[in-house]
C-alpha positions in Angstrom: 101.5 -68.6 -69.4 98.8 -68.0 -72.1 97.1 -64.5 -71.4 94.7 -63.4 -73.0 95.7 -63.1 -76.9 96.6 -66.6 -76.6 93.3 -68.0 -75.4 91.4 -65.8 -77.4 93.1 -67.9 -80.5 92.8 -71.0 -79.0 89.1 -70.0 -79.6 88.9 -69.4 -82.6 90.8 -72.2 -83.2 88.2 -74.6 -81.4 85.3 -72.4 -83.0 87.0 -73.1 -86.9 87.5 -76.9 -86.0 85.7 -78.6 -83.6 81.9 -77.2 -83.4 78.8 -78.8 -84.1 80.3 -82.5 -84.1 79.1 -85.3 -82.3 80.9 -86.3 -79.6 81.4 -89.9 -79.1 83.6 -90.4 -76.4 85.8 -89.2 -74.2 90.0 -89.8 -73.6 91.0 -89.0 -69.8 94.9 -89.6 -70.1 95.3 -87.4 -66.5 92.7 -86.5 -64.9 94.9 -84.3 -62.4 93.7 -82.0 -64.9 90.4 -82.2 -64.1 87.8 -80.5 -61.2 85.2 -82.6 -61.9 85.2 -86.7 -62.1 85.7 -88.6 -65.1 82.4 -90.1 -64.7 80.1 -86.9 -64.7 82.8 -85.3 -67.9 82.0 -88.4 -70.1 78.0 -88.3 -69.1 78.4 -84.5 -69.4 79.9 -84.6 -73.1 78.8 -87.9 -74.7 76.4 -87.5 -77.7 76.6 -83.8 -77.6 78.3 -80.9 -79.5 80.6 -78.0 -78.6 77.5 -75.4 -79.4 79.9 -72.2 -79.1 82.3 -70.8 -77.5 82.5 -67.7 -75.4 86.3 -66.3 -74.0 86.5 -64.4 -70.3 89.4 -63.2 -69.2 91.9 -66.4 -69.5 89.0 -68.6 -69.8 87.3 -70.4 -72.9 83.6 -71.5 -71.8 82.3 -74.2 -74.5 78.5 -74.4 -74.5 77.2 -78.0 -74.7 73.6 -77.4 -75.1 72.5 -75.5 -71.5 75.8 -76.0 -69.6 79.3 -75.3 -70.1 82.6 -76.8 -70.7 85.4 -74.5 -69.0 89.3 -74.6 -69.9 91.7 -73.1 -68.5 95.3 -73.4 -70.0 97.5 -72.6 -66.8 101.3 -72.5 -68.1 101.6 -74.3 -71.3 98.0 -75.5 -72.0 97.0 -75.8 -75.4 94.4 -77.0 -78.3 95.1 -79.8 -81.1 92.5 -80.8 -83.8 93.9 -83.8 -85.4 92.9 -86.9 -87.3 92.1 -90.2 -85.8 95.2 -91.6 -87.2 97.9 -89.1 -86.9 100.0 -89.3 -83.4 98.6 -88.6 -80.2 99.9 -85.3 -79.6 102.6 -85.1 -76.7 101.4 -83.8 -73.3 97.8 -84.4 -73.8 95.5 -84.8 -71.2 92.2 -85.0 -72.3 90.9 -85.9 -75.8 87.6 -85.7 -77.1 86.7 -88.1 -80.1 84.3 -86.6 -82.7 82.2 -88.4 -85.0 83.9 -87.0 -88.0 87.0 -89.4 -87.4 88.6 -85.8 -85.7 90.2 -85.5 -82.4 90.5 -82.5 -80.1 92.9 -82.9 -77.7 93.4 -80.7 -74.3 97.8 -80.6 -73.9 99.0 -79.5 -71.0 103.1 -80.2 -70.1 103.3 -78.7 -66.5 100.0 -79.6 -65.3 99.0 -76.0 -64.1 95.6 -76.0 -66.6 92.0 -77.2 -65.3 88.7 -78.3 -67.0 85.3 -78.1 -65.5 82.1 -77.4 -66.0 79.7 -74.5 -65.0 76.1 -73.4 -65.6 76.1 -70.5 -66.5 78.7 -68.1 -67.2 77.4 -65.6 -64.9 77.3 -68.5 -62.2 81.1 -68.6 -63.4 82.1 -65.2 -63.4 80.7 -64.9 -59.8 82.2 -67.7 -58.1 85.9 -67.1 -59.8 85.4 -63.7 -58.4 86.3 -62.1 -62.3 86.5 -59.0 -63.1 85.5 -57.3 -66.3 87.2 -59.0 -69.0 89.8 -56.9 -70.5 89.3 -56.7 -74.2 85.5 -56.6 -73.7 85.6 -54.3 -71.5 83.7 -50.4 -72.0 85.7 -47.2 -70.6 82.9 -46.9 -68.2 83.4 -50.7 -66.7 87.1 -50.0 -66.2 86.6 -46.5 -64.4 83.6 -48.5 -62.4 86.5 -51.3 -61.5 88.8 -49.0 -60.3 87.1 -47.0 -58.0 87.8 -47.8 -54.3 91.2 -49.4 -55.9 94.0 -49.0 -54.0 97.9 -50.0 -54.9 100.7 -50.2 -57.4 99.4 -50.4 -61.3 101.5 -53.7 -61.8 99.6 -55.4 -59.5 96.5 -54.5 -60.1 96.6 -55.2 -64.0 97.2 -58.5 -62.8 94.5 -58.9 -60.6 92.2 -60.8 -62.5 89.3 -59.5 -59.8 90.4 -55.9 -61.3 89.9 -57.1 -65.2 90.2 -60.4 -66.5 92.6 -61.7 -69.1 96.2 -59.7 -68.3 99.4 -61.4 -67.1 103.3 -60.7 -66.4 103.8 -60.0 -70.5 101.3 -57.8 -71.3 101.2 -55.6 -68.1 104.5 -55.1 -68.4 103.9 -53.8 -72.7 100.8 -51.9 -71.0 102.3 -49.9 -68.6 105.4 -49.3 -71.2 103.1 -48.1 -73.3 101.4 -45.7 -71.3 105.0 -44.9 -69.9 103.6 -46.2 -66.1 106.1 -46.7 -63.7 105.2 -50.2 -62.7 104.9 -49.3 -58.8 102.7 -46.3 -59.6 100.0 -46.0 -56.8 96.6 -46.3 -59.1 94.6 -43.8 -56.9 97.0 -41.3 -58.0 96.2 -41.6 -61.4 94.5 -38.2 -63.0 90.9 -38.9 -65.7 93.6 -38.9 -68.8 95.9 -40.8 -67.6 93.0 -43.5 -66.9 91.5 -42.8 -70.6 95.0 -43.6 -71.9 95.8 -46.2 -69.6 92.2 -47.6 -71.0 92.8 -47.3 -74.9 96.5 -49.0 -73.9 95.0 -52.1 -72.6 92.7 -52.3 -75.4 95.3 -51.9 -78.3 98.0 -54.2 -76.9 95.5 -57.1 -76.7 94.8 -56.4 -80.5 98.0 -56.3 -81.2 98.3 -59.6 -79.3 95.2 -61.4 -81.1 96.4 -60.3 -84.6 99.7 -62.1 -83.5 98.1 -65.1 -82.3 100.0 -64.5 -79.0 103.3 -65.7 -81.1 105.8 -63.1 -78.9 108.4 -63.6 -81.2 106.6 -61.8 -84.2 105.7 -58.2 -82.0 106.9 -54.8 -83.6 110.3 -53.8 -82.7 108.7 -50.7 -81.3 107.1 -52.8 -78.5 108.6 -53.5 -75.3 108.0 -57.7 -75.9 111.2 -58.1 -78.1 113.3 -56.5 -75.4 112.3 -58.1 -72.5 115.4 -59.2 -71.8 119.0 -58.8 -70.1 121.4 -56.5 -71.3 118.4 -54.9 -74.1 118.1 -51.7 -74.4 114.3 -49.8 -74.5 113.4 -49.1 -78.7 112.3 -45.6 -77.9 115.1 -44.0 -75.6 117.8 -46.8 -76.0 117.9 -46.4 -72.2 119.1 -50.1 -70.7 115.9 -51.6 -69.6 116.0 -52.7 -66.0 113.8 -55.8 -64.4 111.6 -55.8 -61.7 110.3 -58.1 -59.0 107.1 -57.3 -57.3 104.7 -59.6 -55.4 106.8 -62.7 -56.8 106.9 -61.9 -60.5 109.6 -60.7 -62.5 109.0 -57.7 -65.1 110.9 -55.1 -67.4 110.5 -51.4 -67.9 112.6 -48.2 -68.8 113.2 -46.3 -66.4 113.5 -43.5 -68.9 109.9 -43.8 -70.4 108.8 -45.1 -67.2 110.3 -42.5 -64.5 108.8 -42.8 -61.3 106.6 -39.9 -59.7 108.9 -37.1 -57.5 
């Protein structure tokens, strides 16, 4: 599923191809994909430019003008900028036609992404019940999100009410990093534990936007490459051991990781 690292180059991607170009019509190839009607998405987008772009959490917000375009990539969602006459791109659901002779198409293969549109982000934010967003994010917003927080770390990286942007991958190479053990009770969590638990987040998602979210290109001193059966961790060569909580699946040492007494 594309977390954060991944959308965050999907905009840039839109931002270096696809702003300030007339729109002049509008491609709905499934419109499953879609929370809003074709009819009010064409008269929505029609003679008007992608203005900006703005990223929240696993969100990309495209200003048109006053309102906004929203994307969300769900599994396998994606962004292709292509020319009028090369091949439709496979799995695309939406593509909008630019006056420039350029396509930008909205792929989705297993129909888990949504567009919509919004009116403001804040209006957004609010009724998607987001948290901070996790890159953004100042050490004084996360402490602020955490207090009256209750449960296991795991979870609560992944709650996207907590911070915005995290999923299965990353929480898993966060709490590695901070050596975590994933079913950690947050509460019990001392001030320098949250300051490094803090700079963690912060530095994987770098790590994860100067990769372009491409997992297979992550140091070997990461937990990414080893998130796997039978691998062993890079720092202890301890066998790493997988996890299931609240439905999802997830690695850790349980060296580096060792759970509290």
């Amino acid at each position: 599923m594309p977390e954060l690292p991944e959308v965050e180059t999907y905009k840039r991607y839109l931002d270096g191809t696809s702003l300030n170009q007339i729109i002049i019509s509008v491609k709905v190839i499934d419109n499953r994909v879609l929370n809003i009607d074709e009819s009010y998405l064409r008269k929505f987008v029609i003679g008007n430019k992608f203005k900006s772009s703005i990223r929240h959490g696993k969100y990309l917000l495209v200003n048109l003008e006053q309102d906004y375009l929203i994307m969300h990539f769900g599994m396998t969602g994606d962004l292709k900028y292509y020319n009028k006459k090369g091949d439709e791109p496979k799995f695309s659901k939406v593509i909008f036609h630019f006056e420039n002779d350029f396509n930008l198409t909205y792929t989705s293969r297993r129909m888990f992404g949504r567009i919509d549109i919004a009116e403001s982000i804040e209006d957004f934010i609010e009724k998607k019940n987001l948290g901070p967003d996790a890159y953004k994010m100042s050490l004084e917003e996360f402490k602020g999100a955490l207090k009256r927080r209750s449960g296991i770390a795991k979870n609560l990286l992944l709650n996207q009410s907590f911070v915005a942007g995290i999923g299965n991958i990353y929480s898993d190479e966060i709490l590695f990093k901070t050596k975590l053990y994933p079913k950690t009770k947050i509460d019990t969590l001392d001030e320098s534990k949250i300051h490094e638990l803090f700079t963690n987040i912060k530095e994987v998602l770098q790590v994860g936007i100067e990769r372009k979210g491409d997992l297979s290109n992550y140091p070997n001193h990461f937990l990414i490459p080893h998130r796997k059966k039978d691998e062993h961790c890079p720092i202890c060569n301890t066998g790493i051991e997988r996890n299931e909580i609240s439905g999802r699946h997830g690695f850790y040492c349980p060296n580096c990781q060792k759970k509290s007494p």
